[in-house]
Steps between C-alpha positions, in 0.01 A plus 500: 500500500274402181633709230148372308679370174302246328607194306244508286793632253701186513222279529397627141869432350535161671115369339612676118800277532297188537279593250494276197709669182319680250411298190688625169328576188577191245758697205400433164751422200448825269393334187187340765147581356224637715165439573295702229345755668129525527213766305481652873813569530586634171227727532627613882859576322304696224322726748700545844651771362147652425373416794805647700487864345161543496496385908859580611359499885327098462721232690588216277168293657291779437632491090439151457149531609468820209674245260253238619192752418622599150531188381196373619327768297749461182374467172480140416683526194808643695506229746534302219766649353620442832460145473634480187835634637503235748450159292863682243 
């Protein structure tokens, strides 16, 4: 009598233990400095929020590509303000 149990199951825990361990994320001491971060992405921290009320129903994809389109038409002199903030 086949009782039609598969072992597809246990075939799935025996292959996640032979799977290699998961690498750890390298810890920092606390005094370590950071990369600086670039005109992009100050700009991106300055206007997700923006971006986010204004479109409450975009996925996160969909706001980078609104990001992407405001500051390709940006004022010049704000992206370089922008700038500025990333060389300090």
């Amino acid at each position: 009598m086949e009782l039609g149990l598969s072992l597809a199951g246990d075939e799935a825990i025996d292959q996640s233990l032979n799977s290699p361990p998961h690498k750890r994320k390298k810890s920092y001491p606390p005094d370590h400095e950071r990369k600086a971060q670039s005109a992009w992405i100050l700009f991106v921290n300055d206007y997700r929020e923006k971006v986010k009320v204004e479109n409450p129903d975009l996925s996160c994809s969909e706001q980078s590509k609104v990001l992407s389109q405001i500051w390709q038409h940006l004022d010049r002199c704000k992206v370089e303000e922008y700038i500025k903030r990333a060389r300090i």
